[in-house]
C-alpha positions in Angstrom: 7.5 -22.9 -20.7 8.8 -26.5 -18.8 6.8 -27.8 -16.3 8.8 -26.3 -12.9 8.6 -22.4 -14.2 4.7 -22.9 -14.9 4.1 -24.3 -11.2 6.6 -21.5 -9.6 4.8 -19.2 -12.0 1.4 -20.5 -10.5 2.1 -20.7 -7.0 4.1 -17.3 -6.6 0.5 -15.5 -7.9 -1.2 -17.6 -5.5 0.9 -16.6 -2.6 1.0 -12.4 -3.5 -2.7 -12.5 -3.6 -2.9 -14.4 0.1 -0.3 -11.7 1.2 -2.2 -8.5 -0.2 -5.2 -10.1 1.7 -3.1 -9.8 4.5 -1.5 -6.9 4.0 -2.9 -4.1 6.1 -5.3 -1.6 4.5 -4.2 1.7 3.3 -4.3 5.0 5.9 -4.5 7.4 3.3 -7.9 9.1 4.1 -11.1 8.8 2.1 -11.3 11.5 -1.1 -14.1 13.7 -0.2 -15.2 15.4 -3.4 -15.3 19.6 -3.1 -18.9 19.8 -3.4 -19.6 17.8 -0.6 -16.7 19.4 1.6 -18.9 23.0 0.7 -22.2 21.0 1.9 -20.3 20.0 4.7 -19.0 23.2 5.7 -22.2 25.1 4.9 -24.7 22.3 7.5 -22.2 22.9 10.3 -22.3 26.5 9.7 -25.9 26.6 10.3 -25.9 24.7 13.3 -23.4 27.2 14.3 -25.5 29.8 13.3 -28.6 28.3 15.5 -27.1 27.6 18.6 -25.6 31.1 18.7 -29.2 32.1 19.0 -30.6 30.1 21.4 
Protein backbone atom coordinates (compact mmCIF):
# COMPACT_ATOMS: atom_id res chain seq x y z
CA UNK A 1 0.00 0.00 0.00
CA UNK A 2 1.97 3.75 -0.95
CA UNK A 3 2.08 6.09 1.64
CA UNK A 4 -1.18 8.53 0.70
CA UNK A 5 -3.82 5.35 0.69
CA UNK A 6 -2.33 4.28 4.25
CA UNK A 7 -2.88 7.88 5.70
CA UNK A 8 -6.50 8.32 3.90
CA UNK A 9 -6.97 4.70 5.07
CA UNK A 10 -5.98 5.92 8.75
CA UNK A 11 -7.70 9.08 9.03
CA UNK A 12 -11.08 8.03 7.29
CA UNK A 13 -11.37 5.28 10.51
CA UNK A 14 -10.45 7.97 12.66
CA UNK A 15 -13.15 10.27 11.50
CA UNK A 16 -16.30 7.37 11.32
CA UNK A 17 -15.48 6.56 14.90
CA UNK A 18 -15.69 10.59 15.98
CA UNK A 19 -18.93 10.61 13.88
CA UNK A 20 -20.59 7.40 15.43
CA UNK A 21 -19.66 9.19 18.81
CA UNK A 22 -21.70 11.78 17.53
CA UNK A 23 -24.25 10.15 15.98
CA UNK A 24 -27.34 10.14 18.02
CA UNK A 25 -28.29 7.00 20.03
CA UNK A 26 -30.69 4.57 18.85
CA UNK A 27 -34.76 4.93 19.71
CA UNK A 28 -35.50 1.49 19.35
CA UNK A 29 -36.70 0.58 22.95
CA UNK A 30 -34.95 -1.59 25.39
CA UNK A 31 -35.62 -5.71 24.87
CA UNK A 32 -37.43 -6.77 27.91
CA UNK A 33 -37.10 -10.47 28.22
CA UNK A 34 -40.77 -12.47 28.48
CA UNK A 35 -40.14 -13.60 31.93
CA UNK A 36 -39.68 -10.34 33.30
CA UNK A 37 -42.69 -8.82 31.17
CA UNK A 38 -44.88 -11.85 33.19
CA UNK A 39 -43.24 -10.50 36.56
CA UNK A 40 -44.03 -7.27 35.49
CA UNK A 41 -47.57 -7.85 34.67
CA UNK A 42 -48.14 -10.15 37.61
CA UNK A 43 -46.67 -7.12 40.50
CA UNK A 44 -48.96 -4.58 38.88
CA UNK A 45 -51.71 -6.95 39.07
CA UNK A 46 -51.44 -7.29 42.69
CA UNK A 47 -51.35 -3.78 43.42
CA UNK A 48 -54.42 -3.72 41.34
CA UNK A 49 -55.75 -6.34 43.24
CA UNK A 50 -54.97 -4.42 46.72
CA UNK A 51 -56.22 -1.18 46.05
CA UNK A 52 -59.47 -2.60 44.87
CA UNK A 53 -59.89 -3.71 48.45
CA UNK A 54 -59.09 -0.86 50.33
Amino acid sequence: MNRKKKINKILGKKMRKANAKLAPKSTKPVYISKANRAAADAAELIEATAEGKE
